[in-house]
ROBA-185803 format. One record per residue (C-alpha): residue number from 1; residue in one letter; x, y, z. Coordinates in pm, 1 decimal. Example, Ala and Ser with C-alpha at 12.3 -4.5 7.8 and 13.67 -1.06 7.14 Angstrom:
+-----+---------+----------+----------+----------+
| num | residuo |       c1 |       c2 |       c3 |
+-----+---------+----------+----------+----------+
|   1 |       a |   1230.0 |   -450.0 |    780.0 |
|   2 |       s |   1367.0 |   -106.0 |    714.0 |
+-----+---------+----------+----------+----------+
// end
This chain:
+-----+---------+----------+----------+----------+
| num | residuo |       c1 |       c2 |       c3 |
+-----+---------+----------+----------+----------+
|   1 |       x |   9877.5 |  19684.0 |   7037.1 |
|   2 |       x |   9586.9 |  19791.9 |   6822.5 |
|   3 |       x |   9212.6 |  19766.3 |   6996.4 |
|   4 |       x |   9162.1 |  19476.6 |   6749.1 |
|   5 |       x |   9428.1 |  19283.0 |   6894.9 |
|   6 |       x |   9316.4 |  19378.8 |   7247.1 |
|   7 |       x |   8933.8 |  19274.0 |   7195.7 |
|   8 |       x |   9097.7 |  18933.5 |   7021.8 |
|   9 |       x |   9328.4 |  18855.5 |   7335.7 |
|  10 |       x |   8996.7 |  18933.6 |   7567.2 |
|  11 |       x |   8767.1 |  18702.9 |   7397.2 |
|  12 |       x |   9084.1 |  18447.3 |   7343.3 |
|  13 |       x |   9076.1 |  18449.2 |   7731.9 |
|  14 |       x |   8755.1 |  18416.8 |   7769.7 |
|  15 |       x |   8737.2 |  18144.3 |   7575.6 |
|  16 |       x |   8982.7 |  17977.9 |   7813.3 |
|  17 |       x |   8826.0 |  18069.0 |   8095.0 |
|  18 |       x |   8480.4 |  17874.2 |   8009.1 |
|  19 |       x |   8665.8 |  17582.3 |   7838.5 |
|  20 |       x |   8827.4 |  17554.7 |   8232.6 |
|  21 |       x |   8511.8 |  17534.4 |   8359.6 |
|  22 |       x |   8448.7 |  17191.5 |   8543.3 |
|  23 |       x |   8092.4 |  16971.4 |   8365.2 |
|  24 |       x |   7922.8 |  17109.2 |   8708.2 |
|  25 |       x |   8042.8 |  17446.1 |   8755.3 |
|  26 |       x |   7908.6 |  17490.6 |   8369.2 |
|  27 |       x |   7598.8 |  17315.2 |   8443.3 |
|  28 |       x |   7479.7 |  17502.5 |   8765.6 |
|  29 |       x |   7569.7 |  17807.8 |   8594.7 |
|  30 |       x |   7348.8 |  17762.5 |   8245.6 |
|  31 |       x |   7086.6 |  17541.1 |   8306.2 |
|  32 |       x |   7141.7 |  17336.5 |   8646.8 |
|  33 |       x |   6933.5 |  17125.5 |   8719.0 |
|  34 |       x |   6872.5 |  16990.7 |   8346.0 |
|  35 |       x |   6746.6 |  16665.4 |   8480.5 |
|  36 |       x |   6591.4 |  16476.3 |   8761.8 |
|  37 |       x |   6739.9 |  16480.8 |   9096.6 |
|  38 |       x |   6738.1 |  16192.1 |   9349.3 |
|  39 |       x |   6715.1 |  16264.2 |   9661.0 |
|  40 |       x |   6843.1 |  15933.0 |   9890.2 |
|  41 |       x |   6687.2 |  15876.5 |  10252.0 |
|  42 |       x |   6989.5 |  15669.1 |  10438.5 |
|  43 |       x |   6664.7 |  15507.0 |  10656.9 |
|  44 |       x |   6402.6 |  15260.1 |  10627.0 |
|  45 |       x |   6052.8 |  15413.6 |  10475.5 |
|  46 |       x |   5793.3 |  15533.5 |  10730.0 |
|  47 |       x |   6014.7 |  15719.0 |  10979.4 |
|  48 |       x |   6107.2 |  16041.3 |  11092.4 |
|  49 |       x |   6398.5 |  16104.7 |  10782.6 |
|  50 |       x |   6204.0 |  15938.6 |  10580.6 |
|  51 |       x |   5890.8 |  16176.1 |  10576.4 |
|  52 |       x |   6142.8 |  16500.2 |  10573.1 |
|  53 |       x |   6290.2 |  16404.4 |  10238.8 |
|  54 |       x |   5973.7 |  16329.9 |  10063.6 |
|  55 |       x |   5809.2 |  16614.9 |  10224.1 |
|  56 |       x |   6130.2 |  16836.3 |  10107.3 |
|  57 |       x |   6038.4 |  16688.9 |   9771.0 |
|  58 |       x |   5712.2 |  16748.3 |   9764.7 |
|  59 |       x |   5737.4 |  17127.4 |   9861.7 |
|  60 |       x |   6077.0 |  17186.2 |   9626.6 |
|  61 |       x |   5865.4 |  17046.6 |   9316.2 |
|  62 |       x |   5515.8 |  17208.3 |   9380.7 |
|  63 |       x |   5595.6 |  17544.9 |   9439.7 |
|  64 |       x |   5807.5 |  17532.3 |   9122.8 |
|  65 |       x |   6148.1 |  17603.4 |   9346.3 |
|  66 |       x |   6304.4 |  17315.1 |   9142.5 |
|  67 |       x |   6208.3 |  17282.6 |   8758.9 |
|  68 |       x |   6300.5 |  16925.6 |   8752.5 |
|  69 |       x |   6161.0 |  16598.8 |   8929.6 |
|  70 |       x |   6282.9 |  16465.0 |   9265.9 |
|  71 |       x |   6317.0 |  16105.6 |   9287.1 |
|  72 |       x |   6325.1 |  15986.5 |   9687.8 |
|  73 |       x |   6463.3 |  15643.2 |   9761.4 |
|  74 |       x |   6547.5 |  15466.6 |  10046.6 |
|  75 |       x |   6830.8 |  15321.3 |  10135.7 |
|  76 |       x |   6859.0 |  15211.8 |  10503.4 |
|  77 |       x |   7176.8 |  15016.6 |  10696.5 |
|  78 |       x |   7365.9 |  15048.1 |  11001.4 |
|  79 |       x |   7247.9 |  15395.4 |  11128.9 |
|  80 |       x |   7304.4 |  15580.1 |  10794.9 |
|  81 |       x |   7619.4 |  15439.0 |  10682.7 |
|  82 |       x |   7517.1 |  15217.9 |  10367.6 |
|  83 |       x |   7373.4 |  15588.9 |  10243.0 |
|  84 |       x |   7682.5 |  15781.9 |  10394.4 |
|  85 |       x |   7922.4 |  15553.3 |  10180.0 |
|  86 |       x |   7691.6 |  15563.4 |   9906.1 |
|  87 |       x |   7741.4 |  15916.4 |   9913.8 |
|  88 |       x |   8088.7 |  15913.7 |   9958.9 |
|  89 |       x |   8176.1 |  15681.6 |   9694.3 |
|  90 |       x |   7983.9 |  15569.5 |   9406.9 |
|  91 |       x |   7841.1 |  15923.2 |   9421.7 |
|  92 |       x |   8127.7 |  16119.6 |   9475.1 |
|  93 |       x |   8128.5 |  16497.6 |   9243.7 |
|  94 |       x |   7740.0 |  16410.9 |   9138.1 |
|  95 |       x |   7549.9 |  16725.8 |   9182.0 |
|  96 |       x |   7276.5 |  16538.2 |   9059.7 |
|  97 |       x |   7259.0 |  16339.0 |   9422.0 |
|  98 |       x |   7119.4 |  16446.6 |   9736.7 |
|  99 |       x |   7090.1 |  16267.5 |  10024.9 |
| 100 |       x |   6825.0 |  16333.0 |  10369.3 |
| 101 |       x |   6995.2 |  16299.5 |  10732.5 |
| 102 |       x |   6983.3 |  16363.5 |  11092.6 |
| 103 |       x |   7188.5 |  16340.6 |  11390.5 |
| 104 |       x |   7308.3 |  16016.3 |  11253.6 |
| 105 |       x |   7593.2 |  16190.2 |  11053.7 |
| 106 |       x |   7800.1 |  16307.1 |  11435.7 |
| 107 |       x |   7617.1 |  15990.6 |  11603.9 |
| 108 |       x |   7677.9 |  15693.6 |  11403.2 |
| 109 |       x |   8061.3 |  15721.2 |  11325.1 |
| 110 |       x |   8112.5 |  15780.3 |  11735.3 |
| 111 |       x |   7945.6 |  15501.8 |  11813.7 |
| 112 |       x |   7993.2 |  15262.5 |  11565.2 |
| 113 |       x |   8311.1 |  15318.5 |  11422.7 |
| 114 |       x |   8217.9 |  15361.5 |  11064.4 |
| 115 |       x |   8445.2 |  15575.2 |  10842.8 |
| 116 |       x |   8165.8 |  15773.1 |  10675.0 |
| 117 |       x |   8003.6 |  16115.8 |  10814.1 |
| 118 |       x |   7929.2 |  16448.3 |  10748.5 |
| 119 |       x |   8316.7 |  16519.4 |  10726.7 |
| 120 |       x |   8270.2 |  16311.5 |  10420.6 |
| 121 |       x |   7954.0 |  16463.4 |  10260.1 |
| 122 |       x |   7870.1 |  16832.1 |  10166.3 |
| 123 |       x |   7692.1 |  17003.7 |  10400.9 |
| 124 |       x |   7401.7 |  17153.0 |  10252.7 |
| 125 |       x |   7121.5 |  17334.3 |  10506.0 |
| 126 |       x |   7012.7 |  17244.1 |  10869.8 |
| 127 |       x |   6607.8 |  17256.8 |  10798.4 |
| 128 |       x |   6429.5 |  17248.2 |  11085.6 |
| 129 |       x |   6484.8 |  17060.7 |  11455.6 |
| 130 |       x |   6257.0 |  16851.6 |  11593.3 |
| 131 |       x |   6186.0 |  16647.0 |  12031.8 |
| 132 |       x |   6136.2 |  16301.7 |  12037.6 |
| 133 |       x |   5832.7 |  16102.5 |  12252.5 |
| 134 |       x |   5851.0 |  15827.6 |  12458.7 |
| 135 |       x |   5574.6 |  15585.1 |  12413.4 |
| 136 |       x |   5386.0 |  15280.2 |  12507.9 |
| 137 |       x |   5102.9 |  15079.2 |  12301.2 |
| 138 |       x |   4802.4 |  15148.4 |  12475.1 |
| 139 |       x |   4778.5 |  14836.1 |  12623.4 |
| 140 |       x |   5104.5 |  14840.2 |  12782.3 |
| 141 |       x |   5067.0 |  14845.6 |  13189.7 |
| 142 |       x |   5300.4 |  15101.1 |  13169.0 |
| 143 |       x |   5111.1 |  15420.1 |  13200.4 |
| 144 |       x |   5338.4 |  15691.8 |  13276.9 |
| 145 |       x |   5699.7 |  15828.5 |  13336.0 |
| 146 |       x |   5659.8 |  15729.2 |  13691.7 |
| 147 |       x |   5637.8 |  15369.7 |  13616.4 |
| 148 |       x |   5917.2 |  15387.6 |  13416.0 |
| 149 |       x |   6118.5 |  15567.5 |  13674.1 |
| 150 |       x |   5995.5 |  15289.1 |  13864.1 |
| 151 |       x |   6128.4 |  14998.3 |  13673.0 |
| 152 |       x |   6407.5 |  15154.3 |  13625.7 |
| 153 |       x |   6504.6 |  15279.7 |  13957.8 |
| 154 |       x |   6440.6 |  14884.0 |  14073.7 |
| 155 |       x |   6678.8 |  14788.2 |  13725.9 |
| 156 |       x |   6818.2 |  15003.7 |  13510.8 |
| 157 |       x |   6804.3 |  14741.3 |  13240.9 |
| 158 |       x |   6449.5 |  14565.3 |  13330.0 |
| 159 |       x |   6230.4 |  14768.7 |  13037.7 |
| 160 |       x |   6321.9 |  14713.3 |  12696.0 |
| 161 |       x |   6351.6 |  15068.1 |  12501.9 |
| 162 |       x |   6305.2 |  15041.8 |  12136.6 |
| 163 |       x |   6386.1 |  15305.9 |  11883.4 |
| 164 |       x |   6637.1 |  15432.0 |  11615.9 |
| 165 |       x |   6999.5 |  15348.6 |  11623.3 |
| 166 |       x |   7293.3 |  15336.8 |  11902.3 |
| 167 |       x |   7353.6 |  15607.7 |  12011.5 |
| 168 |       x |   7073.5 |  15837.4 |  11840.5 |
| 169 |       x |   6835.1 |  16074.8 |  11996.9 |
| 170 |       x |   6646.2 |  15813.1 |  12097.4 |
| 171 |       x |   6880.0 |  15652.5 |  12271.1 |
| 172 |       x |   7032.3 |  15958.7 |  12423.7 |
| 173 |       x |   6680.6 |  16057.9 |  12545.1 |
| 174 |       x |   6672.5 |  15744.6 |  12744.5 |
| 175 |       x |   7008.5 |  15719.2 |  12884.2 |
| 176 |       x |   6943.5 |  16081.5 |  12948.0 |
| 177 |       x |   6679.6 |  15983.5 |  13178.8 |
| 178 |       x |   6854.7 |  15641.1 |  13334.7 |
| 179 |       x |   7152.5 |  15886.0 |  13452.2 |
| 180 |       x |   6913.3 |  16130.3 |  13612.4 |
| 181 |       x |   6769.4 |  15838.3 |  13814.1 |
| 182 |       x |   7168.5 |  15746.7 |  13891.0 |
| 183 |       x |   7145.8 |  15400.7 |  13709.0 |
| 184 |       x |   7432.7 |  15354.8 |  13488.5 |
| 185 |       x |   7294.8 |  15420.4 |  13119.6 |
| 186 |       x |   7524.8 |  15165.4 |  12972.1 |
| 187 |       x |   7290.9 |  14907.8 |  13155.2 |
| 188 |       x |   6979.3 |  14997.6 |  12988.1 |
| 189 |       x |   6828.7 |  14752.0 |  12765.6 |
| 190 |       x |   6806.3 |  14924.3 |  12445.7 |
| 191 |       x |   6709.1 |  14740.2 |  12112.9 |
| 192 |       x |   6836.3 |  14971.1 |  11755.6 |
| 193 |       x |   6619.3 |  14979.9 |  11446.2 |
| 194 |       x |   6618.8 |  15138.3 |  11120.2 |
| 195 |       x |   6393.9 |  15382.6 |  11044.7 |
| 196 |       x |   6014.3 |  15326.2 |  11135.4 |
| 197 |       x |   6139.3 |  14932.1 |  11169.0 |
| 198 |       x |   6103.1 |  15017.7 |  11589.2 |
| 199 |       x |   5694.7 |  15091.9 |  11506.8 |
| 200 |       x |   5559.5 |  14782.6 |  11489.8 |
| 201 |       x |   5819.4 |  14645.6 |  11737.8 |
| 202 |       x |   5660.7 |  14834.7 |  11981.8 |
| 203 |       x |   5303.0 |  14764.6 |  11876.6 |
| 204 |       x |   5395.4 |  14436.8 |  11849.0 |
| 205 |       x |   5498.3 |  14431.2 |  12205.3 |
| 206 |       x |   5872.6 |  14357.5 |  12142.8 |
| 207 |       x |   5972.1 |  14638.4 |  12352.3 |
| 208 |       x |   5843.2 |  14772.6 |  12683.6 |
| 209 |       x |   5908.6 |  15143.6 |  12579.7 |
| 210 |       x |   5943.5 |  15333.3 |  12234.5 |
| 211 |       x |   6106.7 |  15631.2 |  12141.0 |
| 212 |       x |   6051.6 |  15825.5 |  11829.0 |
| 213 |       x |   5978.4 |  16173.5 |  11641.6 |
| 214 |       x |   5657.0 |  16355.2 |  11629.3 |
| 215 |       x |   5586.5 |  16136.2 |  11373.4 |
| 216 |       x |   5451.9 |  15898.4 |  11628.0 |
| 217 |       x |   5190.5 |  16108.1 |  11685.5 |
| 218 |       x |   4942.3 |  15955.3 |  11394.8 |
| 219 |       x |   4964.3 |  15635.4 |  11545.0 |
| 220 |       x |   4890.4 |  15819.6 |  11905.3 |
| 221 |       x |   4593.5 |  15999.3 |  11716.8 |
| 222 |       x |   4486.6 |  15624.8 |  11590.9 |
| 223 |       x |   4454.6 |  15490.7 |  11973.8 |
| 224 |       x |   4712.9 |  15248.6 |  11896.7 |
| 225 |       x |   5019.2 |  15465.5 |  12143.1 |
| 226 |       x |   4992.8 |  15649.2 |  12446.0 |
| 227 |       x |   5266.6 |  15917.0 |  12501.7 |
| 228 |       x |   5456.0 |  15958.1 |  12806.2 |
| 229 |       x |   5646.9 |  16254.1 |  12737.3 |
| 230 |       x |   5843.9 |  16476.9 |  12481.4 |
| 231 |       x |   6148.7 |  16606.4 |  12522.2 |
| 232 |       x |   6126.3 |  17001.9 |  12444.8 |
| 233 |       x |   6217.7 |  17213.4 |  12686.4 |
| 234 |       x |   5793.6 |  17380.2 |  12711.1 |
| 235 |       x |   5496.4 |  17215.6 |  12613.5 |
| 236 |       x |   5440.2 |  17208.4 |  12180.8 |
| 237 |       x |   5114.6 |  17346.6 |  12034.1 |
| 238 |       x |   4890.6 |  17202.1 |  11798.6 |
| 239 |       x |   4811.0 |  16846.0 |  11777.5 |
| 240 |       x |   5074.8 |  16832.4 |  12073.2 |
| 241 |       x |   4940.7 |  17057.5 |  12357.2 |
| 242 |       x |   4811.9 |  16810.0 |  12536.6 |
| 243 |       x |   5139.0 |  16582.0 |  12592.0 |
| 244 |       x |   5328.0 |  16682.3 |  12893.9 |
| 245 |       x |   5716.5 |  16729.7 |  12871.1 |
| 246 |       x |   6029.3 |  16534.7 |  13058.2 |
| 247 |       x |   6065.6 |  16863.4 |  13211.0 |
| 248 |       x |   5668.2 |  16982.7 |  13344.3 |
| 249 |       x |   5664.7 |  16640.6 |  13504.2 |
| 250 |       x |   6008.2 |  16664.1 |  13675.2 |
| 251 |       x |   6254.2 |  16519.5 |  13527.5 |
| 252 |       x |   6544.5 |  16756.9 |  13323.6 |
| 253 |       x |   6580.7 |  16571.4 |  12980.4 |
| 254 |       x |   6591.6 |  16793.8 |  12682.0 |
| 255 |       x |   6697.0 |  16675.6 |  12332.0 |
| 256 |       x |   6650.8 |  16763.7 |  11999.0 |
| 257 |       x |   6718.8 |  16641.6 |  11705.0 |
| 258 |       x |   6712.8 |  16814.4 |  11328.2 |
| 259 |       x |   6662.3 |  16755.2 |  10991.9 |
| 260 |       x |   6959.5 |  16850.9 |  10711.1 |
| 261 |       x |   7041.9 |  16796.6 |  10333.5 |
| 262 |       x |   7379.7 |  16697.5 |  10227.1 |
| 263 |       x |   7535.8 |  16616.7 |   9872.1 |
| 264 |       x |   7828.4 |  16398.3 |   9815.8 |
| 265 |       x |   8151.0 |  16502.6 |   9848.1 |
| 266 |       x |   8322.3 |  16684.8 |   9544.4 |
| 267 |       x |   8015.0 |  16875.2 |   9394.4 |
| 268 |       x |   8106.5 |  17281.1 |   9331.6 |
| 269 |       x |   8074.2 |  17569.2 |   9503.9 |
| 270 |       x |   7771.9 |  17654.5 |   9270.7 |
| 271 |       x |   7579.7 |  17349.3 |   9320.7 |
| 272 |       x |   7601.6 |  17375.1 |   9711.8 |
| 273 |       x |   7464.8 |  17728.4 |   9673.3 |
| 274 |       x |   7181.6 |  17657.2 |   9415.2 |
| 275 |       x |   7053.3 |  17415.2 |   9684.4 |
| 276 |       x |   7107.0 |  17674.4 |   9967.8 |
| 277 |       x |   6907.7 |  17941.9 |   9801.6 |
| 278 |       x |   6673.7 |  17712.4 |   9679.5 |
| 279 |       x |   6606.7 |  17537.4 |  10035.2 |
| 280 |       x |   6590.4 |  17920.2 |  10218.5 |
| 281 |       x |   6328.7 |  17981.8 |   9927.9 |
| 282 |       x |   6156.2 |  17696.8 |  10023.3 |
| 283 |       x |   6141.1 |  17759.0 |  10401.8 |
| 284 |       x |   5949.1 |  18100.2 |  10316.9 |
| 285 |       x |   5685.7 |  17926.1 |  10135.9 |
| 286 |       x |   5305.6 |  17925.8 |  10300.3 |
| 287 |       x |   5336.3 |  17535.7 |  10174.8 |
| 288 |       x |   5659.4 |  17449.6 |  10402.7 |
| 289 |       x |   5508.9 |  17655.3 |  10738.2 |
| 290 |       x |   5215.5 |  17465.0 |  10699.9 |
| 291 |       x |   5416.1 |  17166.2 |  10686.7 |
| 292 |       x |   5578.1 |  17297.6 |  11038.2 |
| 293 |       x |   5278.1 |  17346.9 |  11210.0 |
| 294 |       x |   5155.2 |  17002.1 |  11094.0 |
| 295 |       x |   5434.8 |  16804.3 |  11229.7 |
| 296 |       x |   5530.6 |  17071.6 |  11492.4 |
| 297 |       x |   5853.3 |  17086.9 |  11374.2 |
| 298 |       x |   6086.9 |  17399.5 |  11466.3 |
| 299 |       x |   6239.9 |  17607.2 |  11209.5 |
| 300 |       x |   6601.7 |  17615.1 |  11238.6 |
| 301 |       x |   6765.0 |  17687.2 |  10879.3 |
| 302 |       x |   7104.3 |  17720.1 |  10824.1 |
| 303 |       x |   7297.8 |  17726.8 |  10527.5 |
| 304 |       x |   7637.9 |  17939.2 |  10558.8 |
| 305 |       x |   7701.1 |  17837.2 |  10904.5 |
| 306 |       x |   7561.6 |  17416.6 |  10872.8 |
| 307 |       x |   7961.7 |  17296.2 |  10838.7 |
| 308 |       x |   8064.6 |  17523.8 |  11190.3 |
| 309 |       x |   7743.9 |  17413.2 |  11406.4 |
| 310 |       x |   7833.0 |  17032.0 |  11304.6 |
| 311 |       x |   8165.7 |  17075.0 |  11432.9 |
| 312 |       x |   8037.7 |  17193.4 |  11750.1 |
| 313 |       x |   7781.4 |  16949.5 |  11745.2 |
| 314 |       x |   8000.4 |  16705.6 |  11702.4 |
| 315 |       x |   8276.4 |  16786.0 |  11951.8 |
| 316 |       x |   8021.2 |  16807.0 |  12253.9 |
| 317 |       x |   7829.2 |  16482.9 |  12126.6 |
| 318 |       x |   8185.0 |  16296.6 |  12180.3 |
| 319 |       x |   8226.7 |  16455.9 |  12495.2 |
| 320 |       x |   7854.4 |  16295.6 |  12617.8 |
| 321 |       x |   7875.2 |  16013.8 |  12463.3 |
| 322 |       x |   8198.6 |  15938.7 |  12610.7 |
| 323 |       x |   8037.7 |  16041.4 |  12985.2 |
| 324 |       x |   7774.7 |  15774.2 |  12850.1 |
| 325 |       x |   8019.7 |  15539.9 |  12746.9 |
| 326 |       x |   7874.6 |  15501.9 |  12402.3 |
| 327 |       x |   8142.2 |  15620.4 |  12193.5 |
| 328 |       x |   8342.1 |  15317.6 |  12011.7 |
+-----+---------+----------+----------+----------+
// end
């Protein structure tokens, strides 16, 4: 075969090659992202989810990491399903979608049943982990752990707790802490919301006790909350040294809860690593450690090894939450 014939058959088979290219694979390669990318928070607006993913945004955008917009919406329901299916179905293969989660990816399907999690998504990066507080409004007559150790030791379901959904941190933080005071934590009076929904529940004085992120802490910094503890394992900095932990004041309750992107299921392998090296780029930015310090969250990326540490996650989150009797 002459070396014309040879340099037709290789450009023949390159030719082939790129026409077998799928619409995304071609895209991410050339010029992905060629237009705006929404980003979908699967919680109400004003919570702890809810402020990552715009805050991702925000950072992505202005330090030119991504050359296109990012369009945040919310779409709350039943502890991140309605955005899990949403995901998972109309969205399914869009490397155009993102979508914002927590803990309520392993949590949610366990103990409520619903077919979606992060079995059905794309795991993109673990960002950063974060405690959660337990509050009062500042006129509650509850004024510290003790009185609720109180109450509780008298009965276990006497306070209402208000927070995020079954069987979230939240949640897990105070059955956490009924079980260490041997009440049964399936007896605890514990009211769900979406998103920041449990905010002005507990300002309103709908429930006895809130949980939440370090979010919280601008309405602490307002006068309108009064902390009773966090639940790291040593005392934050910042804006946070002064709040005493579960553990400084006696009682062993640690829980954490992180921060992750996902895309729907179906998007290519070069998609899922534009966004990984684009969110590690973003994590060494002066912009997102600022962000860190400011909401005292911990940085905890991972990328490569997201999909293995939610399997682990979510085999020893059954276990508990069957100890708890919270799985479905």
């Amino acid at each position: 075969m002459g070396s014309s014939n040879i340099a037709r058959n290789v450009l023949r088979a390159a030719a082939i090659a790129g026409a077998l290219l799928s619409p995304a694979a071609a895209s991410a390669q050339a010029n992905y992202p060629a237009k705006p990318i929404e980003l979908m928070v699967a919680f109400a607006p004003g919570g702890g989810v809810d402020l990552f993913g715009r805050t991702v945004a925000k950072v992505l955008v202005d330090e030119k990491i991504v050359n296109q917009r990012i369009q945040v919406f919310n779409k709350p329901g039943a502890g991140g399903e309605l955005g899990m299916a949403e995901m998972a179905g109309p969205r399914k293969g869009d490397p155009y979608s993102l979508s914002a989660f927590a803990l309520h990816v392993i949590y949610t399907p366990l103990t409520l049943g619903t077919p979606n999690s992060y079995k059905t998504l794309t795991p993109i990066a673990k960002i950063f982990s974060e405690y959660q507080m337990m509050v009062v409004r500042t006129e509650s007559p509850i004024k510290s752990l003790k009185d609720v150790e109180a109450a509780l030791r008298n009965d276990v379901g006497s306070l209402r707790f208000g927070g995020a959904s079954l069987g979230n941190s939240d949640h897990i933080v105070v059955a956490k802490f009924a079980q260490l005071l041997g009440g049964d934590p399936t007896k605890v009076t514990y009211i769900a919301y979406s998103g920041g929904e449990s905010n002005p529940a507990i300002l309103g004085g709908h429930v006895d006790v809130g949980m939440g992120g370090l979010d919280l802490m601008d309405l602490v910094q307002a006068g309108k909350m009064r902390v009773l503890g966090i639940s790291s394992d040593k005392r934050l900095g910042g804006n946070f040294k002064d709040i005493p932990t579960f553990v400084e004041q006696g009682y062993d309750v640690v829980n954490q809860n992180w921060r992750g992107i996902f895309a729907p299921p179906g998007v290519s392998a070069d998609v899922v690593k534009y966004w990984r090296d684009a969110f590690t780029k973003m994590t060494k930015t002066a912009a997102w450690k600022a962000e860190l310090e400011k909401n005292q969250w911990a940085d905890s990326l991972e990328t490569d090894t997201f999909v293995a540490s939610l399997d682990k996650e979510y085999d020893s989150s059954k276990k508990l939450l069957g100890q708890l009797g919270l799985l479905k």
